[in-house]
C-alpha positions as CSV (number, residue, x, y, z in Angstrom):
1,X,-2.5,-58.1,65.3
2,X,-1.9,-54.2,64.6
3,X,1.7,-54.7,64.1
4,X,0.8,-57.8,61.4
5,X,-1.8,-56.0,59.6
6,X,0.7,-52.7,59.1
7,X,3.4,-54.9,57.7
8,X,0.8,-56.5,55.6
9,X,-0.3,-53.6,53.8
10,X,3.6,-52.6,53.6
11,X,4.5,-55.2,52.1
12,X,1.5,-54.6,49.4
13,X,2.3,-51.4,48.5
14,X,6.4,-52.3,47.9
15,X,5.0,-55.4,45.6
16,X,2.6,-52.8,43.5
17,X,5.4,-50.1,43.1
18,X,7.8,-53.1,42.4
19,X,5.5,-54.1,39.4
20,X,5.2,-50.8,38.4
21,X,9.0,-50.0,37.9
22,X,9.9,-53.1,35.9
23,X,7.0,-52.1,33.4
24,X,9.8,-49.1,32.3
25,X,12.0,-49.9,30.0
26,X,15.9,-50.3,31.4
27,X,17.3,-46.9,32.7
28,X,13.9,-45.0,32.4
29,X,12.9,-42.6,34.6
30,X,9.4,-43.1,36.3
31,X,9.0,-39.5,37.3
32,X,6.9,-37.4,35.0
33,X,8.0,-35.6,31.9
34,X,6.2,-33.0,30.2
35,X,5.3,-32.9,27.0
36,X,7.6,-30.9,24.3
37,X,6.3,-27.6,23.7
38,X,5.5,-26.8,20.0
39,X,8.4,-23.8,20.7
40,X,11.1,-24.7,18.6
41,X,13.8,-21.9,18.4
42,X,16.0,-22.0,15.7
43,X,19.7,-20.5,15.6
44,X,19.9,-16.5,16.1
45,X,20.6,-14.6,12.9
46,X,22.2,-11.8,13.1
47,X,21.0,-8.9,10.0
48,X,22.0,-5.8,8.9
49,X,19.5,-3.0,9.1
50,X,20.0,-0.9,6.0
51,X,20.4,3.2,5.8
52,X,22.5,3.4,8.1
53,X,21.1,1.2,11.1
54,X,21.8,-0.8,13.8
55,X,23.1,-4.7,13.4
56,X,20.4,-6.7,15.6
57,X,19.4,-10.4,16.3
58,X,16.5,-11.9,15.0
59,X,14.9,-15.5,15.5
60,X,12.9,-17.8,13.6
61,X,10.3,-19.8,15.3
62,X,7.2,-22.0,15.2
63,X,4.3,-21.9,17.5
64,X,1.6,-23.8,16.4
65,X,0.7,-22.8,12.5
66,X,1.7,-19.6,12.9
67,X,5.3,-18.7,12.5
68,X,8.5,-16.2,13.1
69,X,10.6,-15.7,9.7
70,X,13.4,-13.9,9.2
71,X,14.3,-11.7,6.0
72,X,17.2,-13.6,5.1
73,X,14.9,-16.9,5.5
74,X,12.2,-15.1,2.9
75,X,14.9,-14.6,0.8
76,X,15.9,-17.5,0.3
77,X,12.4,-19.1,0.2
78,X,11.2,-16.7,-2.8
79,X,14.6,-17.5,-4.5
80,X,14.6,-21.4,-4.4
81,X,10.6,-21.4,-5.1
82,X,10.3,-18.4,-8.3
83,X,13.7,-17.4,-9.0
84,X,16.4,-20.2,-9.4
85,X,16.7,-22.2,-12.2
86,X,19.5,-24.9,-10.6
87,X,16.7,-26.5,-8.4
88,X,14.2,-29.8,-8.9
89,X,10.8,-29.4,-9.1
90,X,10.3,-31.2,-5.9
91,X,12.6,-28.6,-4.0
92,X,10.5,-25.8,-5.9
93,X,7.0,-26.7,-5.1
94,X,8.1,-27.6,-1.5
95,X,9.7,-23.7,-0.9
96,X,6.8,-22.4,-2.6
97,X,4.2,-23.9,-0.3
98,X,6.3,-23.2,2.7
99,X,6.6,-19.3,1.2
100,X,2.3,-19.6,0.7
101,X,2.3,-20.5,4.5
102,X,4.7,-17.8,5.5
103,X,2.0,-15.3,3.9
104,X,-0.6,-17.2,5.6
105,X,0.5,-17.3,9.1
106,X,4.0,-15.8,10.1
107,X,2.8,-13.2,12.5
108,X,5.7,-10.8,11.0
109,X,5.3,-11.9,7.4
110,X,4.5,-8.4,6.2
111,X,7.8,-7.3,8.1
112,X,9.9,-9.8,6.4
113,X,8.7,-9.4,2.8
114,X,8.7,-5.8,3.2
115,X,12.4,-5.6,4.3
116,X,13.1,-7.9,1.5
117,X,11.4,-5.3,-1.2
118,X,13.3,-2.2,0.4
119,X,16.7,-3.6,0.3
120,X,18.9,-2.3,-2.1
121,X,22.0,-5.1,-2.1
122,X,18.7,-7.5,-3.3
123,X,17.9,-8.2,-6.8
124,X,15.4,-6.5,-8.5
125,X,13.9,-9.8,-9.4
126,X,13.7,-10.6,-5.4
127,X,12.5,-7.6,-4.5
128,X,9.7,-7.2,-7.3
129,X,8.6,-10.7,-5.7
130,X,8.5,-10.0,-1.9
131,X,6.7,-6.7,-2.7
132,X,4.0,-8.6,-4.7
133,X,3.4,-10.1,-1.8
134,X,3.6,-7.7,0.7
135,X,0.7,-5.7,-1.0
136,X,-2.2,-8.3,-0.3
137,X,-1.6,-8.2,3.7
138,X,-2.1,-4.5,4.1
139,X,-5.3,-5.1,5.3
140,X,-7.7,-4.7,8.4
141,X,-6.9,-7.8,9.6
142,X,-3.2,-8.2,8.4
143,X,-2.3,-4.3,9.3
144,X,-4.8,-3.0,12.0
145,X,-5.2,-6.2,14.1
146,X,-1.5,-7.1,13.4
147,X,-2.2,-10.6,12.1
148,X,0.4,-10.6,9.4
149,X,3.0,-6.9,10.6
150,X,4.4,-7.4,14.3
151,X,6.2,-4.1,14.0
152,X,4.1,-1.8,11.9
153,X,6.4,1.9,13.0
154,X,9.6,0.3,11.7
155,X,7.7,-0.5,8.4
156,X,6.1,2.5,8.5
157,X,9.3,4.2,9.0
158,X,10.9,2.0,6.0
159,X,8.8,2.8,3.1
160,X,8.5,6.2,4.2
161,X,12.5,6.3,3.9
162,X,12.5,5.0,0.7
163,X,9.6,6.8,-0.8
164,X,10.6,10.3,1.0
165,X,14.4,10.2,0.9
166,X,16.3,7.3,-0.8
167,X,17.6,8.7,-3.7
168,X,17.3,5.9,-5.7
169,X,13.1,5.9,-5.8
170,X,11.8,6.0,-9.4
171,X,8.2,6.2,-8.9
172,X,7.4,5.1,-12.3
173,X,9.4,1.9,-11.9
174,X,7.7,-1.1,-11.4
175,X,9.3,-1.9,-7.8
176,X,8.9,1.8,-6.2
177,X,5.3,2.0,-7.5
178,X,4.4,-0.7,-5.0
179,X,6.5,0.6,-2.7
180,X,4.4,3.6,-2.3
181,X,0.9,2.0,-2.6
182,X,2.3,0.3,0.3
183,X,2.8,3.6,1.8
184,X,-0.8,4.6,0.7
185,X,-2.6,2.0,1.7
186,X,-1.3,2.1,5.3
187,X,-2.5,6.2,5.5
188,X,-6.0,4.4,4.1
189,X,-5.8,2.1,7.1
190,X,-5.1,4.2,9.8
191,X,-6.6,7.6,9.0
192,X,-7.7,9.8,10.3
193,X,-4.5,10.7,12.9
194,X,-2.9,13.5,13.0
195,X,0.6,12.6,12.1
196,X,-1.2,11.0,8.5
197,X,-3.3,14.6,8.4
198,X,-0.1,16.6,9.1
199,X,2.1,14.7,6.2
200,X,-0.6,14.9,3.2
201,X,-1.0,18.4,4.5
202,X,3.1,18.9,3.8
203,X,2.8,16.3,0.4
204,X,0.1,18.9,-1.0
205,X,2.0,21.9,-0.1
206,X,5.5,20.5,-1.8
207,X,2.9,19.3,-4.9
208,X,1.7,22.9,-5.0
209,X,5.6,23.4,-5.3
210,X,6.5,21.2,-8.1
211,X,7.9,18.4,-5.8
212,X,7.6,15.5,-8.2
213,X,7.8,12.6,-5.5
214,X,5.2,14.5,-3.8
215,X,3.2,14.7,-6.1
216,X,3.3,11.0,-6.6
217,X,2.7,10.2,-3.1
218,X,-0.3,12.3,-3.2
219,X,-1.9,11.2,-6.5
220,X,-1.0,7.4,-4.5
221,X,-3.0,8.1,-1.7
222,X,-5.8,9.5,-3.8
223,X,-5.9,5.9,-5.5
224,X,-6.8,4.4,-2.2
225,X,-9.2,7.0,-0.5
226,X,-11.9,4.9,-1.8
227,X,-11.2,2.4,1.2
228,X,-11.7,5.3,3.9
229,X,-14.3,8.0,3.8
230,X,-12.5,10.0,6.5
231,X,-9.2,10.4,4.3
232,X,-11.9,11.1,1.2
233,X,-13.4,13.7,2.4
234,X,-10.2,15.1,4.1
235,X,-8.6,15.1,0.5
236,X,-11.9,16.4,-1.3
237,X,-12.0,19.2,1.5
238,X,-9.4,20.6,2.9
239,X,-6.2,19.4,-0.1
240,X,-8.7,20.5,-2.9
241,X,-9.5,24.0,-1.0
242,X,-5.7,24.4,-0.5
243,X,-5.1,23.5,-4.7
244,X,-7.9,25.8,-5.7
245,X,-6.6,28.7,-3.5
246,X,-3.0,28.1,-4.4
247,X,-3.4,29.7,-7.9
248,X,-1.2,27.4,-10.2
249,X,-0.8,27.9,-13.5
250,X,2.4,26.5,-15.1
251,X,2.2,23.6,-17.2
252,X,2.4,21.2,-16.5
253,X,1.8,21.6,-12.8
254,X,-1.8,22.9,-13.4
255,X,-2.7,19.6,-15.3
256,X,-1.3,17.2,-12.5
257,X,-4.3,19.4,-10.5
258,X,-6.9,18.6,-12.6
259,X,-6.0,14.7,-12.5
260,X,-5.5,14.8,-9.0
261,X,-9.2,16.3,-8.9
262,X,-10.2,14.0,-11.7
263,X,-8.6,11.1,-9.5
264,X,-10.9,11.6,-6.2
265,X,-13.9,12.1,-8.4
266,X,-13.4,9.1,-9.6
267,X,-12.7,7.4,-6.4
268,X,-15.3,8.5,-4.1
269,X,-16.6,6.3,-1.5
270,X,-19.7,4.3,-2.0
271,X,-23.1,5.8,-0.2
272,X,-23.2,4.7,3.4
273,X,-26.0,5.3,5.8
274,X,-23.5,6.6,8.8
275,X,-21.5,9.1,6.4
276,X,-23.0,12.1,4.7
277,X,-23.1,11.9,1.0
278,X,-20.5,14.4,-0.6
279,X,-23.0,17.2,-2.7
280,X,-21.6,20.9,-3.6
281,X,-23.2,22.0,-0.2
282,X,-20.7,19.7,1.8
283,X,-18.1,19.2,-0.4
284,X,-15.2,21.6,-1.7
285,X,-14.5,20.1,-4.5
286,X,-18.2,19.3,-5.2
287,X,-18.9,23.0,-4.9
288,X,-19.4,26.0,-7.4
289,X,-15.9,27.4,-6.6
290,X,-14.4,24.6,-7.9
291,X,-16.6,24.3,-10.9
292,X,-16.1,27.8,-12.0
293,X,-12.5,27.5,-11.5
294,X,-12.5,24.1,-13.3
295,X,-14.9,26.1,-16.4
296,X,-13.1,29.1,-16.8
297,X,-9.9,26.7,-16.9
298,X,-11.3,24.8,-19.7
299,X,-12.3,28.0,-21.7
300,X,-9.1,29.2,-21.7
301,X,-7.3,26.0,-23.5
302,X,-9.9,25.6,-25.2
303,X,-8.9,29.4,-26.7
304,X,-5.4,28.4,-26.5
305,X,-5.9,25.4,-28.4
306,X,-7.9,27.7,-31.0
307,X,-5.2,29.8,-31.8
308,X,-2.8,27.0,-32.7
309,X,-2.3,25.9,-36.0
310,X,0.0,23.0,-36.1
311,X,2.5,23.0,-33.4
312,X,-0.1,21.6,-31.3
313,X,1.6,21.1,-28.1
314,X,1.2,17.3,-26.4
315,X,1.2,18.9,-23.1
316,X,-1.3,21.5,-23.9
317,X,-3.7,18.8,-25.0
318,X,-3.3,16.5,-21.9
319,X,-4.1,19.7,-20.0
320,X,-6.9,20.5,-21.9
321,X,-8.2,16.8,-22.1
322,X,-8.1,16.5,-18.1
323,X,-9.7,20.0,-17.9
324,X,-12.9,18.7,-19.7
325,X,-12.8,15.3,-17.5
326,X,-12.6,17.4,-14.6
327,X,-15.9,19.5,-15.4
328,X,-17.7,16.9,-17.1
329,X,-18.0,15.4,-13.5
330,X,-19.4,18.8,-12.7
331,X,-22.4,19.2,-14.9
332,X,-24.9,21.8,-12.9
333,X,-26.9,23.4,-14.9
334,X,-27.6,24.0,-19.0
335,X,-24.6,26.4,-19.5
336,X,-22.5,23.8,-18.0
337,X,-23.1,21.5,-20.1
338,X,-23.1,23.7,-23.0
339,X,-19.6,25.0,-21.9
340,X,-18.5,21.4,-21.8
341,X,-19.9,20.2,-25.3
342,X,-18.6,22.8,-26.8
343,X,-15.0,22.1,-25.4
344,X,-15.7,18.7,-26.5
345,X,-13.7,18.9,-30.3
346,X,-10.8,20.2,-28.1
347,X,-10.9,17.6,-25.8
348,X,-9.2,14.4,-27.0
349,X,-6.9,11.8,-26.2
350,X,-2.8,12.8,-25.6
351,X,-2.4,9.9,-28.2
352,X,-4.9,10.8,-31.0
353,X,-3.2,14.5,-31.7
354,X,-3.9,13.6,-35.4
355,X,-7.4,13.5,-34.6
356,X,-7.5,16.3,-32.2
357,X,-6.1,18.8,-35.1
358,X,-9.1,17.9,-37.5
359,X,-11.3,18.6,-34.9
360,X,-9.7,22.2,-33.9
361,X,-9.4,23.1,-37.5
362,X,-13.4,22.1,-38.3
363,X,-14.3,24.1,-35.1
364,X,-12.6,27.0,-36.3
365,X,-14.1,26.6,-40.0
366,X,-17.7,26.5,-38.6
């Protein structure tokens, strides 16, 4: 009776496993396959690294909605979508929501883009576009929590190349302009450390020199110390004390002072309740020290300006105009503002020089 009932259930178990195998379909395999990951690598690319690098291997990949690019991918992207004119509509709007996506999630979109913008083989066109892009992801999120940069020292290292040392940077073209509000905006992110301290330290020393690019770079991160109190006050403190205490007086050195000055007056950051709010008791360029030195500044073109009759000098003017922006930010007390109105017919636009002269010659008549 054992013996029957243990072929019985035998022979069960063969019939339900037979049943299950003929429900493949021919030459499938009942054993269990897992499901595709959403990995897909694409082909290796191999790219040269400009200045003088190394060649290296990247790849492009998808995991989930975010996404690996390549530069050379982004290249090609921001060409077929804004810059050829041999492609369909269809093709166009298709590259240019793929390139919106690439913005939105590739976890190194910032890298691409910004290797794109610094390359010098690429057109200007190209590179005008991948930089307009690369400036909106230099944010907390995109920079600091590294949503949007996967290697933020090598991009780092990049702009600071081209804004430090390439000899091709123009800061007043278009391209390199962005380039170094890149730049800025990343010292506005990650201050206060000391390697940022240590190289707006060495920009305000070579702008104390006459270093033109660093007296760009400076006046760049000035435009962007509104986003971080810490670099504010570190530029209102310890750069204006240095600039005061330096002594310059060579046009037209002296006026790019006075807008630097001008510049973090202007961009000072809103009150907050854990930061102390900048006065002349806490804040060098707030203080009396400055404002005398700013006064007797404006005094003297003022006199300058006086003595002049017609060769009235444009850059003599744009010093004298920032002068009286500078201490009209720095109104004390009565004789300060006296001091100031009086300056005020001296004071006038680089533009308006016609102007300016009626004004010096019916200040001198009264």
């Amino acid at each position: 009776m054992w013996l029957t009932l243990t072929h019985l259930t035998a022979f069960c178990i063969f019939i339900l496993l037979d049943s299950h195998l003929n429900s493949f379909p021919p030459g499938a395999s009942f054993l269990w396959h897992p499901t595709p990951s959403p990995f897909v690598p694409l082909e290796p690319r191999t790219t040269h690294a400009p200045h003088g690098g190394h060649s290296f291997t990247q790849h492009a990949f998808k995991f989930g909605r975010m996404s690996w690019w390549t530069a050379e991918q982004v290249a090609q992207l921001i060409s077929v979508a804004r810059l050829r004119g041999d492609v369909d509509q269809a093709t166009r709007k298709s590259a240019d929501l793929r390139f919106l996506d690439l913005c939105a999630n590739g976890v190194n979109a910032g890298d691409a883009l910004i290797h794109v913008a610094t390359e010098a083989s690429a057109s200007p066109a190209l590179r005008l576009n991948a930089l307009l892009a690369a400036e909106t992801l230099f944010t907390e999120k995109g920079w600091c929590e590294g949503a949007q940069f996967s290697d933020r020292s090598a991009v780092t290292k990049r702009l600071l190349y081209v804004v430090s040392i390439d000899p091709s940077f123009v800061s007043q073209r278009k391209l390199d302009a962005g380039l170094l509000r890149c730049l800025a905006k990343i010292v506005a992110l990650e201050f206060p450390t000391t390697e940022w301290q240590e190289w707006v330290r060495q920009c305000a020393v070579k702008f104390a020199e006459g270093d033109a690019r660093h007296c760009d770079a400076l006046c760049a991160v000035v435009a962007e110390s509104y986003r971080n109190y810490f670099l504010w006050s570190f530029l209102a403190n310890d750069v204006a004390d240095f600039l005061l205490h330096a002594q310059i007086t060579t046009l037209p050195l002296r006026t790019a002072v006075m807008r630097l000055f001008l510049g973090l007056m202007r961009k000072r950051p809103r009150p907050a309740a854990e930061h102390e709010v900048p006065s002349s008791t806490n804040c060098m360029l707030l203080s009396a020290a400055v404002r005398q030195h700013v006064l007797a500044a404006l005094l003297e073109r003022v006199q300058e300006l006086g003595l002049l009759t017609e060769a009235l000098s444009d850059i003599l003017v744009a010093d004298c105009t920032a002068s009286f922006a500078v201490a009209s930010h720095l109104i004390a007390d009565t004789d300060t503002a006296l001091t100031v109105f009086n300056a005020f017919p001296f004071s006038c636009p680089s533009e308006d020089h016609g102007l300016c002269r009626e004004r010096c010659s019916a200040s001198r008549s009264a």
